[in-house]
N, C-alpha and C positions, 0 to 999 in steps of 0.2 A: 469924049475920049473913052475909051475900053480899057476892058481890066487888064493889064499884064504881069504876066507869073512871075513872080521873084523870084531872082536869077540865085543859082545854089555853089557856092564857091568850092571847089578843091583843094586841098594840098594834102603833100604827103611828106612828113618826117620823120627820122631814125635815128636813135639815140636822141642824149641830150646836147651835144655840141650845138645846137641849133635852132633850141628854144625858145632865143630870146627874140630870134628874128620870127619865129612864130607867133609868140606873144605879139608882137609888132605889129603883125599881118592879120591876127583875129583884132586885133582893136581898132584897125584901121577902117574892118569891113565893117563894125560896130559903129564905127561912125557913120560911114557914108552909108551903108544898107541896114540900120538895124531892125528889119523883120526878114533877114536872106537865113536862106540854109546853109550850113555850112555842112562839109564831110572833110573828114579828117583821118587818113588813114595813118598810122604810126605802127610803130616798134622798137623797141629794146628805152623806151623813157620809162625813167621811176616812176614806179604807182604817185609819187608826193609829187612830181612836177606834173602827171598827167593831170591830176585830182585837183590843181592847182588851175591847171589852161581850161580843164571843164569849167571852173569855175567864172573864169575869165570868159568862156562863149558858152555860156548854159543848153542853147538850145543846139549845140555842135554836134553834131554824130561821129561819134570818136570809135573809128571801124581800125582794129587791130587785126594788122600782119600777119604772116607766120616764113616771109622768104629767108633761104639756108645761108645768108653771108660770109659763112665760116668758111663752105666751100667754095663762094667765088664771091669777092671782097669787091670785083667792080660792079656786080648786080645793084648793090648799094648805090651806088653812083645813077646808075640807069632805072633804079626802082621807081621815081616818079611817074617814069611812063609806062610803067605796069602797072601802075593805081589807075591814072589816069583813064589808060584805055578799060581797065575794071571798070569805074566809074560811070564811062560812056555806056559801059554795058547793064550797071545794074540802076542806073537814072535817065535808059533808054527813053521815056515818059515824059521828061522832065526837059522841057521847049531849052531853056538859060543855063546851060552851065561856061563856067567860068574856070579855067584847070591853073592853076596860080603856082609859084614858086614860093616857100617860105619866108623869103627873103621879099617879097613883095608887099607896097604899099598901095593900095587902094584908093588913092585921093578924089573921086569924084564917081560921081550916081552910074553905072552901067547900065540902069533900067528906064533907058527911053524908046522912044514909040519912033 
């Protein structure tokens, strides 16, 4: 059997409304991949829950934000897939990626041959 790359999950959250199902979704990939990459792009969460979810996926790359939602509130809603397509482009390298919703549970291995 040959080696294959561990597959690097995505997601993207904003504010803290939405946390818990984050929490959810890095523990879940903890289970079933715990030696995956994670990326995690966010914005507008407390330094104390971010400092909190690092802790919770150590090895997560926790890539902060900067889009203006003040001036268009539904960019928020559609921001996922401007991480994502980000993502595609700066883990252009990277064979497995996985682009996940927060709300998503991971229940079984995605890295078979």
């Amino acid at each position: 059997m040959g080696w294959i790359e561990t597959v690097r999950f995505v997601v993207a959250n904003y504010g803290s409304r939405h946390t818990g199902l984050l929490l959810a979704h890095l523990h879940s990939i903890a289970r079933t991949h715990p030696d995956a990459a994670i990326a995690i792009y966010w914005q507008d969460i407390p330094e104390e829950i971010r400092a909190a979810l690092q802790r919770i996926a150590p090895r997560a790359d926790f890539i902060r934000t900067a889009y203006d939602f003040d001036s268009d509130p539904l960019q928020r809603i559609s921001s996922k897939v401007l991480c994502w397509a980000r993502a595609a482009e700066e883990f252009e390298r990277e064979q497995r990626l996985a682009f996940c919703d927060s709300d998503t549970l991971v229940r079984g291995n995605l890295e078979v041959e």
